[in-house]
Every structure is written in C-alpha cells, then in structure tokens.
C-alpha positions as CSV (number, residue, x, y, z in Angstrom):
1,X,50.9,65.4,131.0
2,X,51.8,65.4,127.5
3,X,51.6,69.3,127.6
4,X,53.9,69.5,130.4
5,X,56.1,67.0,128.9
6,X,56.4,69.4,125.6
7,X,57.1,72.5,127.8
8,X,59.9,70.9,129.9
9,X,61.7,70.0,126.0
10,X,61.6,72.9,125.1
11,X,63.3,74.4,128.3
12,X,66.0,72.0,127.8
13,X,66.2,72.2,124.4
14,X,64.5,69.6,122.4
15,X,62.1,70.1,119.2
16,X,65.0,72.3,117.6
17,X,65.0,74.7,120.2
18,X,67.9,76.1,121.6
19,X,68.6,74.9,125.5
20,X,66.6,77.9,126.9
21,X,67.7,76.9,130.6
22,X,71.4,77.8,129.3
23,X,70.7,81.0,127.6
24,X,68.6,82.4,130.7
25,X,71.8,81.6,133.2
26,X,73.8,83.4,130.7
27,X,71.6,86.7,130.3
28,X,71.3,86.4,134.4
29,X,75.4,86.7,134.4
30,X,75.5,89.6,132.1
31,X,73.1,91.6,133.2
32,X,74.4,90.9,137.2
33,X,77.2,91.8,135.8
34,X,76.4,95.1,133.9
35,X,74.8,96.2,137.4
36,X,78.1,95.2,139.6
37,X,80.5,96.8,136.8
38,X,78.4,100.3,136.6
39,X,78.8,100.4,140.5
40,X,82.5,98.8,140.5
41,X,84.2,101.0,138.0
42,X,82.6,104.7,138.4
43,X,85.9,106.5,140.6
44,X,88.5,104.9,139.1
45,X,86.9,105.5,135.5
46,X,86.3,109.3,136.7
47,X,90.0,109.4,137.7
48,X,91.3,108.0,134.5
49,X,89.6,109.2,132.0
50,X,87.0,112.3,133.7
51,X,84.2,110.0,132.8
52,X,82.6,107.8,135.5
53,X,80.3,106.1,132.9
54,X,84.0,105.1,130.4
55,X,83.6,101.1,131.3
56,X,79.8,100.7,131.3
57,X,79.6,102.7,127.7
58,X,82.4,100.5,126.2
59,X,81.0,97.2,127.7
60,X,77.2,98.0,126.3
61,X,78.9,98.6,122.4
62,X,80.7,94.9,123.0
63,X,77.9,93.3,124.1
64,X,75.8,94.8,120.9
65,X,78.3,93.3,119.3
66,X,78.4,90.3,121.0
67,X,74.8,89.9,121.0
68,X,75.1,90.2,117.0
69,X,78.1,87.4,117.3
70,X,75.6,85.5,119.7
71,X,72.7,85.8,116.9
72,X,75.0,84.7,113.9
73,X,76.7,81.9,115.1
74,X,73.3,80.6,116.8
75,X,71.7,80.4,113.3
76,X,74.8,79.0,111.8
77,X,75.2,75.0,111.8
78,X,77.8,74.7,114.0
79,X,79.1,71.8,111.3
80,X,80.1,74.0,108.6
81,X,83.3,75.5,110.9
82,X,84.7,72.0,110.7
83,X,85.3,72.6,106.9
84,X,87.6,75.4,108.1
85,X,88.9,74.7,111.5
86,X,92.4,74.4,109.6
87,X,91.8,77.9,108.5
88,X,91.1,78.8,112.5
89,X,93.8,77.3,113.7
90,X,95.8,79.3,110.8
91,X,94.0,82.3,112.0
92,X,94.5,81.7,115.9
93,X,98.9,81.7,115.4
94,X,98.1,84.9,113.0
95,X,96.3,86.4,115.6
96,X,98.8,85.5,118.4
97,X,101.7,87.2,115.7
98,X,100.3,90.3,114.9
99,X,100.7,91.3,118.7
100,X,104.4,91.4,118.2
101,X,104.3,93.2,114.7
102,X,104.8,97.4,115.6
103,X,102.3,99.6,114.2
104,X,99.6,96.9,115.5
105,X,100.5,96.3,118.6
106,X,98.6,98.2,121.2
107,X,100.0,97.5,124.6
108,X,97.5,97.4,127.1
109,X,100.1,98.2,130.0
110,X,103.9,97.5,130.6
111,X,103.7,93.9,131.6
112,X,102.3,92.0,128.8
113,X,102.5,92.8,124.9
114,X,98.9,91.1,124.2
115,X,96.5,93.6,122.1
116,X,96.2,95.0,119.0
117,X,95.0,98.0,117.7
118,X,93.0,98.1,114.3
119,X,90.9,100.7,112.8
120,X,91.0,102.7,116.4
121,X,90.1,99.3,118.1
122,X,92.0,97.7,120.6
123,X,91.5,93.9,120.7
124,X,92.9,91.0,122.7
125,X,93.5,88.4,120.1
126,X,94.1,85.7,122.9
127,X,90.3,86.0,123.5
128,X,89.1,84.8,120.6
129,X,92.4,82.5,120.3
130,X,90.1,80.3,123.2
131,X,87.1,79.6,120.5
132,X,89.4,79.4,117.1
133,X,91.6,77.0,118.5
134,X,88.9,74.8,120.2
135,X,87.1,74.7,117.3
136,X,90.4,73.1,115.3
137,X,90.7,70.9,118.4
138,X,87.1,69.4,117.9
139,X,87.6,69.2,114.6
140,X,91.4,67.1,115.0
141,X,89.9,65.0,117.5
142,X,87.1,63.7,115.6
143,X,89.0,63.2,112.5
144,X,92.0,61.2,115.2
145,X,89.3,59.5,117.1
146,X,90.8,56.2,116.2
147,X,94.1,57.1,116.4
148,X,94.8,59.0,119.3
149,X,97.0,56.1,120.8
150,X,99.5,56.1,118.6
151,X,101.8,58.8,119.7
152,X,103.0,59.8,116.3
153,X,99.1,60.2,114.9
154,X,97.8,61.2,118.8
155,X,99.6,63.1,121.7
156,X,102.6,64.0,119.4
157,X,100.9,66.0,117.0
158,X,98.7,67.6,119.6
159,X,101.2,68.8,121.7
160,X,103.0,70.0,118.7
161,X,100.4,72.6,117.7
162,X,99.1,73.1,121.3
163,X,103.1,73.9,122.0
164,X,103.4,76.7,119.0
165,X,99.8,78.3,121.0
166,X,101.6,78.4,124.4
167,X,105.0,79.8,122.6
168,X,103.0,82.6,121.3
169,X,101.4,83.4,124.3
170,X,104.5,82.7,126.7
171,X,106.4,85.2,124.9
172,X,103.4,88.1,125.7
173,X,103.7,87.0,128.2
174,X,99.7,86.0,129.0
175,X,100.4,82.7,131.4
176,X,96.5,83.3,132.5
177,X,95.1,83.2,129.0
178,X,97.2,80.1,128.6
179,X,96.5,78.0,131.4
180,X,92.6,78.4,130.2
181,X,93.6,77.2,126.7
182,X,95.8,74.3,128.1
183,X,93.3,73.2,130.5
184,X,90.6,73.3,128.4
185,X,92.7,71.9,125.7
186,X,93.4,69.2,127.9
187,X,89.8,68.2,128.6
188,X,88.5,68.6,124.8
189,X,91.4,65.7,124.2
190,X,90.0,63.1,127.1
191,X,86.6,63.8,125.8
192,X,88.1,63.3,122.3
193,X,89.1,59.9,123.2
194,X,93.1,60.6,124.2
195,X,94.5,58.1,126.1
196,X,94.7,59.0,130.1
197,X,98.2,58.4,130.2
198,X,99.2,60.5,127.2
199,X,97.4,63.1,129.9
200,X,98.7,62.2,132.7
201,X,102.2,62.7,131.0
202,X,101.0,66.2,129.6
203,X,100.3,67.3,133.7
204,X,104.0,65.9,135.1
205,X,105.6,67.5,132.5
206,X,103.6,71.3,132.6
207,X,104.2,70.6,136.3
208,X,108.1,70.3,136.1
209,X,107.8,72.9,132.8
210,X,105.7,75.2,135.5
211,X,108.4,74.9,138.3
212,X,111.1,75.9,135.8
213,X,109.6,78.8,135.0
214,X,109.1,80.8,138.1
215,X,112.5,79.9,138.9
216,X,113.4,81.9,135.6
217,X,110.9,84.4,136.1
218,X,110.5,86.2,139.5
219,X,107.6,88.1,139.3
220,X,105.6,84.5,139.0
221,X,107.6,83.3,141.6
222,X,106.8,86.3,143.6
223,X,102.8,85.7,142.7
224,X,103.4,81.8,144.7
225,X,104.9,83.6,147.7
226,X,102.0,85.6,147.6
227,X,99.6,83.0,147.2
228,X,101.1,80.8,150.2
229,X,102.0,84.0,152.9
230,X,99.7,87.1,151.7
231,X,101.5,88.7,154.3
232,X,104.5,88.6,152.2
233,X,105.1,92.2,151.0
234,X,101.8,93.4,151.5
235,X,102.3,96.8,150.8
236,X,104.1,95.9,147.3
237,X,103.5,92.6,145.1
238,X,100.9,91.4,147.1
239,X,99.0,94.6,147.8
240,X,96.5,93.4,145.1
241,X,95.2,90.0,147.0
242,X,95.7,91.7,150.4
243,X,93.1,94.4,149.0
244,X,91.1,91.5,147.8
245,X,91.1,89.7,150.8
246,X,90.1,93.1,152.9
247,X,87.0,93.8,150.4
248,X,85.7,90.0,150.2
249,X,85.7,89.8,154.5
250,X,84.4,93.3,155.0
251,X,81.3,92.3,153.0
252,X,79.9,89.7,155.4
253,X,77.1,87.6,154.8
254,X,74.9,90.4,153.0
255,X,77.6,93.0,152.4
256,X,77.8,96.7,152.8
257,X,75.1,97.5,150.3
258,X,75.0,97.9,146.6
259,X,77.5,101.1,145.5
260,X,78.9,101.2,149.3
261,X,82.6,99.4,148.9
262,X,85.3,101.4,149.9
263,X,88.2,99.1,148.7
264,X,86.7,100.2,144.9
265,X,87.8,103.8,146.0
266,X,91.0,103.9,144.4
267,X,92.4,100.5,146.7
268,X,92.0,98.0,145.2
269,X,93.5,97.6,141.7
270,X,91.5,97.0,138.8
271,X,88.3,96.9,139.5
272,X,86.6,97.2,136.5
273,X,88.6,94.0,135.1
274,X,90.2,91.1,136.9
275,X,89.2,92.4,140.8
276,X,85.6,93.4,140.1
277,X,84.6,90.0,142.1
278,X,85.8,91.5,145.8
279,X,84.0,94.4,144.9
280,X,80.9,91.9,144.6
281,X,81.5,90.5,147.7
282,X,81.7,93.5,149.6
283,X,79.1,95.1,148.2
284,X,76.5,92.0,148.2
285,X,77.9,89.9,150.6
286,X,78.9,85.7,150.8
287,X,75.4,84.7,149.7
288,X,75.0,86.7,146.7
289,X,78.2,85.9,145.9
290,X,78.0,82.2,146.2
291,X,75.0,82.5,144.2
292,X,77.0,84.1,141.2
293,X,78.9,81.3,141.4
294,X,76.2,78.8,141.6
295,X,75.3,80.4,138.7
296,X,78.0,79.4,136.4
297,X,78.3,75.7,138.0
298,X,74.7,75.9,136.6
299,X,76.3,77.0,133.3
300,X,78.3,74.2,132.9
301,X,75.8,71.5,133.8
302,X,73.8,73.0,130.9
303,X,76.7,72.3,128.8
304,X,77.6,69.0,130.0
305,X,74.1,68.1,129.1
306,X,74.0,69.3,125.5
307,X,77.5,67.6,125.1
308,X,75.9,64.7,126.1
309,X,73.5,64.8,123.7
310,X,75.6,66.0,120.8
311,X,74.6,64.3,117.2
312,X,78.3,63.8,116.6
313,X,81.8,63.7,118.4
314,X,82.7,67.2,116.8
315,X,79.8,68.9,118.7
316,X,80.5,66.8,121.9
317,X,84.1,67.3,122.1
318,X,83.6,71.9,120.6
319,X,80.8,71.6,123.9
320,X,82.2,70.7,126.1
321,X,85.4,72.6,125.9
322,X,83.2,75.5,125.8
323,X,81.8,75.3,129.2
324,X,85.0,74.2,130.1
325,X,86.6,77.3,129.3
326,X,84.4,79.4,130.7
327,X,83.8,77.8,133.9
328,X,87.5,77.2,134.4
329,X,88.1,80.9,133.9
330,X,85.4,81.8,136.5
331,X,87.4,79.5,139.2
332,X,91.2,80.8,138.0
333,X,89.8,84.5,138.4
334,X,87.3,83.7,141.6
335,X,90.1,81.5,142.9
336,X,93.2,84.1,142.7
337,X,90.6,86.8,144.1
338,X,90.2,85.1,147.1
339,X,93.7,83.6,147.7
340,X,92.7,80.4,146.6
341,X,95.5,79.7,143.6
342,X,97.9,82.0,142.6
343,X,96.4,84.8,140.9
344,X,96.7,85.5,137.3
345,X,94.8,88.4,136.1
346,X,92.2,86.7,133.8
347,X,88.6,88.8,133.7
348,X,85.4,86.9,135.2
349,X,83.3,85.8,132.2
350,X,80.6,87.9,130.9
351,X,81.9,90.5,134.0
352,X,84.4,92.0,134.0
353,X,85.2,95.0,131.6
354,X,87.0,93.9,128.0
355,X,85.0,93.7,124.9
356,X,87.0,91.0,123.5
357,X,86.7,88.8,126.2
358,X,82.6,89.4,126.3
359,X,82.2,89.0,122.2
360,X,84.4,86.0,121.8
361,X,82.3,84.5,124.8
362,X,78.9,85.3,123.8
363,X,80.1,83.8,120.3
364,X,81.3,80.5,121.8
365,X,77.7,80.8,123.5
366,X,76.4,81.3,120.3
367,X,77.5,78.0,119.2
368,X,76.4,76.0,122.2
369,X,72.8,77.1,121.4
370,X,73.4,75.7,117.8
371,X,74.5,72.4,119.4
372,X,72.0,72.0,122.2
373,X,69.0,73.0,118.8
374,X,70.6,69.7,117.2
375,X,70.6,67.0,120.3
376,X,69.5,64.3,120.5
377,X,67.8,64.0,123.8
C-alpha cells in the first residue's frame, strides 16, 4: 500500500516531482500532432515552396527549441519572474511595437501586420505576448489581492494596461490572439480575487465594444454571416469553413485513413496552420478526433489541480491562466473549424505549424511543471 501510495505522488506530482500525468498529455499532443502535420501539409508545402517536408523540418527546429525553453524554465523557480514581471509587461508592449517599426516587420500575409523578422527569423511576438503578460498579471494580482475592489487600486488599473495590449494588437489587426489574452486575462483576475461584477461589467462592455466593431469592419462582420448561414458566399468569404465542414463530415466515425484527405489537396486553406484540425477529422475520423480533444480537457484538469495546490497566489493565479490559455485556444480554433463560433484563425496548440506559437507554449509548460514540483498536495 504504502508503495503504491508513493508511485501514485509521484504521477501527480508530489515529492518534488513535476506532475508527470501533465507532461505525458502534452508529449501525446505533440507527437499526434507531428504525425497529423507531416501528412496535413506535404502538397501544399510541395506547391509553395518545391519541398513537401518545408513545415515538418521547421516545426522539429521549434520544438528543439522549445524543448530547450521547456527544460529551462522547468528548472527555474517559477518565483524569481515575479521580481521582473514589470520588466515582462515592459517587454510584451515592446514586442507588440516592433511589429509596426519597418525594417522589422515581416508580414506574414496581407491581412494582419503581426511578425517580425530578426536575424533571418520570423517571429510572432503575440505568441509569447500570452506568457509575458500573464506572468505580470499573476504577479499584479497577488500584490492587489486586497485591493482589487476598489476600482481605482482594482478593475481600473487592470483594464488600463490590459487596454494598451488589446490597442496593440487591434491595430495588427490579430482579434484571435486577443480574444485568448482577454479571456484568459479575464479568468487569471477572478482567480486573483476581482470582484464578479467588475467582470461582469468587463463582458457587457467587450460585448457592445465587439458589436461596434464589426459594424466598422466588414470583413469581421462578414466572418458572423458566415458563422450563422455557411451557405452565405460559399464560393468566396466563407469558402474556408465550407471546406472545413466538407473534410470534418467526409471523415465519418473512423475517417478515410491516415494520408487519404482530399480536402488537404490544395481545398482547403491552410492546412498546415489554423485548418489542420478538418484534415484530422477526415483523415481519423469523430472518435479520434474527440479523443484529441479529450486530450486537452485532460490538460487542463492537470492544471486545475496543480493551481489548486499552488504554495502561493502568484503560482495559482500564473497556473491557471496557463491552462486557460491553452485550452481556450484549442476550443476558439476547434470551434471556428467546425462552425461552432466565428472563426478566427488561431493555430491548435502544440499542432499546428508556427514555431512561435509551439516555443512560447512548451515554455508556459515549462513553468507549470515548476509549479506542480512545488505543491502542496
């Protein structure tokens, strides 16, 4: 029994190991996904670039590097980036700047000015944007913790900074990206302590702010036309969810077979990146599908736990908005595939194709294993 009991710790965590429970869902994730992106993004990489191996090769260097991020911030105490979480969120509104400054900026396509390109590198500062600026959150939170109801030492100064992130990013534009950062900013501030009806307030007025906008901008307004009647212009701006709806019912339960979708044959749009989901579900059908996404429900339970169990309100608040982040992105971008919100063109965590997106999530990982080797269980 008492051997038993000593195995089971250390599968959740305890005795100063990391959560091992997490770090095995997240190695299943990557390595499903390495398998689905190699057979996702072979034609249209061939196409593009006369190289059907262009998206696995770069995905493999960022998760190296990611893996090396993973290793570092795993062995770091995940205390000592409170000391500079003013120094993060410094670095996060840099960040967001430098895609607007010529010379840097590296346009990824026509639509949305949100890389950089540095030393031959491009980089989606937004990415890491997600983990700087949750870090300064924790960080705020704990310090506010007895505050927070005041709105002049609470809400007010957190919607203050929160409202120079979204600026930034609005003026990309990246309204995916952002919705991730305000949800999960949203989330880290209940957990923090903020009052419910300071957050209640937030959601009416990014409601009203929300409606505003896609009257001003009709290409989002376009995207909720879509959304409610795919039907809609099927053959222009909503060619991309009717694809996606096509490759998601053709698959079936068990789908066509692994490497067998024909939507990936130069139909469906970005596959590699924010549509490499459909391709999953035609190739491997509902069940393995809903497994995937079992998978990352799994992901966040392990991260609710060592929230839980967090020595301090810093690590608490920093864990849980990092399984927040990630599992909210997994539902925006699984959601919008299968017209189940609007879609907005985020990747699937740990996925889809972008070495940004993958290193800034395996670091954010790393931290979580520092926390979960410090609760208290």
């Amino acid at each position: 029994m008492a051997q038993f009991k000593q195995k089971f710790n250390k599968l959740i965590g305890r005795n100063g190991e990391p959560d091992i429970a997490m770090l095995v869902t997240v190695s299943i994730i990557i390595l499903l996904g390495l398998i689905m992106l190699s057979s996702a993004s072979g034609t249209f990489a061939y196409s593009r670039f006369n190289d059907g191996y262009y998206f696995i090769k770069h995905q493999f260097l960022a998760l190296l590097i990611g893996i090396g991020l993973f290793f570092y911030f795993s062995k770091t105490d995940y205390h000592i980036w409170k000391k500079y979480s003013i120094h993060l969120l410094i670095f996060s509104v840099v960040l967001l700047i430098l895609v607007f400054i010529p010379g840097i900026s590296s346009s990824a396509n026509f639509k949305a000015q949100s890389w950089i390109n540095i030393f031959g590198f491009s980089l989606q500062p937004s990415e890491f944007v997600k983990l700087t600026f949750l870090i300064y959150l924790a960080a705020w939170l704990e310090a506010r913790n007895k505050k927070l109801e005041s709105v002049s030492q609470g809400v007010g100064p957190f919607l203050a900074v929160l409202g120079v992130i979204a600026f930034l990013m609005l003026m990309q534009p990246d309204f995916g990206t952002l919705s991730i950062i305000v949800i999960t900013s949203l989330i880290a501030y209940f957990v923090g302590g903020g009052k419910v009806s300071h957050i209640f307030m937030i959601i009416l007025a990014g409601i009203i702010a929300l409606f505003i906008m896609v009257q001003l901008k009709p290409y989002q307004a376009e995207r909720f036309r879509c959304f409610m009647d795919p039907s809609y212009n099927s053959a222009g701006t909503c060619y991309q969810v009717n694809q996606s709806l096509i490759a998601v019912g053709s698959g079936g339960l068990w789908g066509r077979g692994f490497g067998a979708s024909r939507q990936k044959l130069m139909y469906l749009p970005e596959v590699s990146g924010d549509s490499i989901f459909p391709v999953i579900g035609e190739e491997m059908g509902f069940v393995f599908s809903s497994l995937l996404v079992i998978l990352f429900l799994i992901l966040f339970y392990r991260g609710y736990i060592i929230a839980k169990n967090s020595p301090d309100h810093f690590g608490q608040v920093l864990a849980i908005g990092i399984v927040s982040w990630i599992t909210i992105q997994a539902i925006i971008n699984i959601g919008g595939m299968i017209n189940l919100m609007p879609m907005t063109g985020v990747p699937l965590p740990f996925i889809s194709s972008g070495g940004s997106a993958i290193m800034s999530a395996l670091a954010a990982v790393g931290i979580l294993a520092n926390i979960s080797r410090q609760a208290k269980y």
